[in-house]
C-alpha positions in Angstrom: 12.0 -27.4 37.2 8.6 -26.9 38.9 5.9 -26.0 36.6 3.6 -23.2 37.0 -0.1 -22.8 37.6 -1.4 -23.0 34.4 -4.1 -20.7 35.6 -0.9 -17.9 35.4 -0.1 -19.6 31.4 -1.3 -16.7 28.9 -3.1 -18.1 25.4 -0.8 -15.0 24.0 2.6 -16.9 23.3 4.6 -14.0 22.5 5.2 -10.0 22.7 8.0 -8.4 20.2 8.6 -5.3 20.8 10.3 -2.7 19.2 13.5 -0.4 21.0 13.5 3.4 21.2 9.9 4.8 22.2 8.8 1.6 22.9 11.0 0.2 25.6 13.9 2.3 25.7 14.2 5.9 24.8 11.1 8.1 25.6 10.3 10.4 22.6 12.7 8.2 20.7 15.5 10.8 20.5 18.2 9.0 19.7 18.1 8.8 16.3 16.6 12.3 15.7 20.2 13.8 17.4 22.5 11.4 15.0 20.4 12.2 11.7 20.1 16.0 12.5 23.9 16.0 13.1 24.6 14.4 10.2 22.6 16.3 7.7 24.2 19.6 9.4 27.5 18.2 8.4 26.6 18.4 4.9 25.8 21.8 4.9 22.4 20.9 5.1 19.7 21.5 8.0 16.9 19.1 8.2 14.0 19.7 11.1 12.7 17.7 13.6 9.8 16.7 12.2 11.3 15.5 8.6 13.9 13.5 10.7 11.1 12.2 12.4 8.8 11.1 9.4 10.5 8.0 8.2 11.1 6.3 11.8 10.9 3.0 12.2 12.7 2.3 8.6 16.3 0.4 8.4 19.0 3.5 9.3 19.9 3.3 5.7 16.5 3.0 4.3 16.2 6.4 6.5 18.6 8.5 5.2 17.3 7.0 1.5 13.7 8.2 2.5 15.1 11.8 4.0 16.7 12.7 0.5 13.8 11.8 -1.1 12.0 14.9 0.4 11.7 17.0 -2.0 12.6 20.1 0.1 16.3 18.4 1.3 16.4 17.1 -2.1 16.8 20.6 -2.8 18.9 21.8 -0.3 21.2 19.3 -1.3 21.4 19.7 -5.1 21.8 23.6 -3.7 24.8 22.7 -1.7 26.5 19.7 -3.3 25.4 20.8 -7.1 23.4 17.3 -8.1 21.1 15.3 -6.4 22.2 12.9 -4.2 23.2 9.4 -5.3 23.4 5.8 -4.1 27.2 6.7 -3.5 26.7 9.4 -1.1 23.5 7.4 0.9 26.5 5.0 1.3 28.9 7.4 3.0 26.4 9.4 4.8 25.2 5.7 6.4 28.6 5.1 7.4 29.3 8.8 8.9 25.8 8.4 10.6 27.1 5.3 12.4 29.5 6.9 14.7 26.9 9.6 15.7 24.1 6.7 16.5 26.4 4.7 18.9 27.1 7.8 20.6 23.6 9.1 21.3 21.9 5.9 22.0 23.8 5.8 25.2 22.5 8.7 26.1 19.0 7.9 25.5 18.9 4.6 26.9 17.1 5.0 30.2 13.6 2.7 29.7 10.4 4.0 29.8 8.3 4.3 33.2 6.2 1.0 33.7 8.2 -1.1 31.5 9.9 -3.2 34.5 6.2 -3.8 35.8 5.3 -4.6 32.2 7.7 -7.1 31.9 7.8 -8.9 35.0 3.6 -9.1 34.1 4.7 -11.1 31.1 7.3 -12.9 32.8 4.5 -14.1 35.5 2.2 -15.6 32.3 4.9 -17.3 30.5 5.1 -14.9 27.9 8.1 -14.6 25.6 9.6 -11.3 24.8 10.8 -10.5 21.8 12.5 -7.7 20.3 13.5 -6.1 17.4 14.9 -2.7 15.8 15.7 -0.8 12.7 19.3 -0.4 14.5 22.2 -1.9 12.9 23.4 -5.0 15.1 26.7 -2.9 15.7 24.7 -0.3 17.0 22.8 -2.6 19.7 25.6 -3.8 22.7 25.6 -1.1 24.6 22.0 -0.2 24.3 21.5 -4.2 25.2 23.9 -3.8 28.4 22.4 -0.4 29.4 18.7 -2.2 29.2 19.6 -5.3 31.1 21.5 -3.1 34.2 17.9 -1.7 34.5 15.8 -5.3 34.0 15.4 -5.5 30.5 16.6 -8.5 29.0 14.7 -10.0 26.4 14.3 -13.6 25.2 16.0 -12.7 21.0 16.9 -9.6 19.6 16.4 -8.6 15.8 18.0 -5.9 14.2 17.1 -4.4 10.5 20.5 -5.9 9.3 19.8 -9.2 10.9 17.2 -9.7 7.5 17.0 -8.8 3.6 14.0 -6.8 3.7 13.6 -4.5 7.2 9.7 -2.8 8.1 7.4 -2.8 7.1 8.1 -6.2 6.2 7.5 -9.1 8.8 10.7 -10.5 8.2 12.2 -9.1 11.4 9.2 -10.1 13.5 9.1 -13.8 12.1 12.7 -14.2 12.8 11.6 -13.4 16.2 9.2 -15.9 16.6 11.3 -18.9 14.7 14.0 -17.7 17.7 11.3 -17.6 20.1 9.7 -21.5 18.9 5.9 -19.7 18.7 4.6 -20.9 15.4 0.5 -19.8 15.9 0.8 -16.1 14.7 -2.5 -15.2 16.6 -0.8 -15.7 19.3 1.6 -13.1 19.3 1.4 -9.2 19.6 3.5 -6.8 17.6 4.6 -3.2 20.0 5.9 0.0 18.4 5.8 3.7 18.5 5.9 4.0 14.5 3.2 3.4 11.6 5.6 1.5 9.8 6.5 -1.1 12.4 2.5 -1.0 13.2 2.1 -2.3 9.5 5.0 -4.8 10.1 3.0 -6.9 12.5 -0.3 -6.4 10.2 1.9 -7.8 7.4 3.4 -10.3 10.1 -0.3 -11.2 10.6 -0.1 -10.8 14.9 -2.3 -8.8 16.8 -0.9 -4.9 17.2 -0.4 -2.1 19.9 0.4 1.3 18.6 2.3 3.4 21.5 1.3 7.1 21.0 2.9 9.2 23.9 6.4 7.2 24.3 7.4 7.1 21.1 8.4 9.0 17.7 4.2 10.7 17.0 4.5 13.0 20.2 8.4 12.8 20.4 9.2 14.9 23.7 11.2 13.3 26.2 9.9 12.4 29.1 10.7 15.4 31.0 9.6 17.8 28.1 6.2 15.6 28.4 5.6 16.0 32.2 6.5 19.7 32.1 3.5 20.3 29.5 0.0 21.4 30.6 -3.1 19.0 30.5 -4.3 20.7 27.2 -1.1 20.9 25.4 -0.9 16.5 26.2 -4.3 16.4 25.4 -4.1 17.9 22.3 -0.9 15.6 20.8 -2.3 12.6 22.0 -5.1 12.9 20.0 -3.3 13.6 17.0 -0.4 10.5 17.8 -3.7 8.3 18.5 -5.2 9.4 15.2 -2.0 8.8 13.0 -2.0 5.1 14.6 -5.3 4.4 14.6 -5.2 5.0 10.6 -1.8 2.9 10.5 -4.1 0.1 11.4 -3.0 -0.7 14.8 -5.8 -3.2 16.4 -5.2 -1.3 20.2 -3.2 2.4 20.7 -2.4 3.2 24.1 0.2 5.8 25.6 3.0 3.8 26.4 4.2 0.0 27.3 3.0 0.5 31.3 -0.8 0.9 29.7 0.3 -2.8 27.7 -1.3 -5.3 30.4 -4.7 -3.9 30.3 -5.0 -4.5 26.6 -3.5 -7.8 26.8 -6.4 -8.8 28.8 -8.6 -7.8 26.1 -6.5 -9.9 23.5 -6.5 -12.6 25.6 -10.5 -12.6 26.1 -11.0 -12.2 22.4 -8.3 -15.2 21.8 -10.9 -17.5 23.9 -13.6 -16.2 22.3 -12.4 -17.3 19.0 -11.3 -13.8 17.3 -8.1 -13.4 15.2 -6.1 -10.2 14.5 
């Protein structure tokens, strides 16, 4: 095999990055249809936003998290007569499964610049990683979908892949033992959620927040185009906000804005600096 320049060979070793609203899946709808349907089924109604507020979590860990709010908590013991128990986040995990493997077919299309994004890595000898707080029985047809448009990373991760899922690094290290990258500055950790944010500072990497793809604006992308300059301007600086506080070392909008600010990483790498 010829080797390359090593003028093109990156001192970053590794990206993972997470699926829907980072990759895949603009807005990160998916999961917000299967969860809303779900909840609806059992008689009770849960909004966008409250679907929205434990993303990035394990599905079960999820559904855990949404019937811990104390308004559905409510609803519930209104509608089944007691709170919910571990019982029933078992059942309603198992009824949400169906409803996840058909939406995320339907949200699968990747996000705009992340071909050019990858094929940058790809020209560096940077590994790709990847990993997800889908179920692995959730993942082959999102995994086909991806790789008919370009997308085909080097290991996949999913939450039930692991003991513990975000924001533990558990996922993330499992990457890199797959990937053979054993110097942790050397990798950077992508996601469109606080809580994956917080698994790569756990993980110890570098992190990039992605504010307009993913699950803080969470608009598809034609619901995104079709708004004005202010209305954009406006929820970006609120999504940038939230993952700024999360701790993320760089936010951005989405994965095409990724090479810029791997050129920064890679200057402060040289320079001696560590996440």
């Amino acid at each position: 095999m010829k080797k390359r320049n090593s003028m093109n060979t990156s001192v970053i070793k590794a990206i993972v990055f997470d699926w829907a609203g980072t990759t895949v899946d603009f807005g990160s709808c998916a999961p917000i249809l299967a969860f809303q349907r779900l909840f609806l089924d059992q008689g009770v109604e849960i909004e966008v936003s409250e679907a929205r507020a434990p993303m990035g979590l394990e599905k079960r860990d999820h559904i855990a998290a949404l019937l811990n709010m104390p308004r559905i908590a409510a609803a519930w013991q209104a509608v089944h007569g007691q709170a919910a128990t571990e019982a029933d986040i078992d059942r309603l995990y198992q009824d949400f499964i169906p409803y996840q493997l058909k939406a995320i077919p339907q949200c699968s299309d990747l996000i705009p610049g992340a071909v050019e994004t990858f094929q940058y890595l790809r020209a560096r000898d940077i590994k790709i990683g990847s990993n997800t707080g889908y179920a692995s029985m959730m993942m082959p047809e999102l995994i086909e979908k991806a790789a008919q448009q370009g997308y085909v990373p080097d290991c996949i991760v999913t939450a039930t892949d692991v003991t513990r899922g975000r924001p533990y690094p558990d996922m993330l290290w499992k990457n890199l033992m797959q990937l053979g990258v054993a110097d942790i500055k050397s990798v950077v950790k992508v996601d469109d959620t606080v809580v994956g944010i917080e698994e790569g500072l756990n993980a110890g990497c570098w992190t990039v927040g992605l504010a307009v793809s993913g699950n803080e604006v969470g608009m598809s992308y034609p619901e995104w185009q079709n708004l004005s300059n202010e209305e954009q301007t406006v929820l970006k600086a609120k999504a940038y906000s939230k993952m700024q506080a999360g701790g993320a070392h760089y936010v951005i909008d989405t994965i095409a804005d990724l090479p810029a600010v791997l050129e920064q990483i890679e200057q402060r790498l040289k320079q001696g600096d560590k996440p």
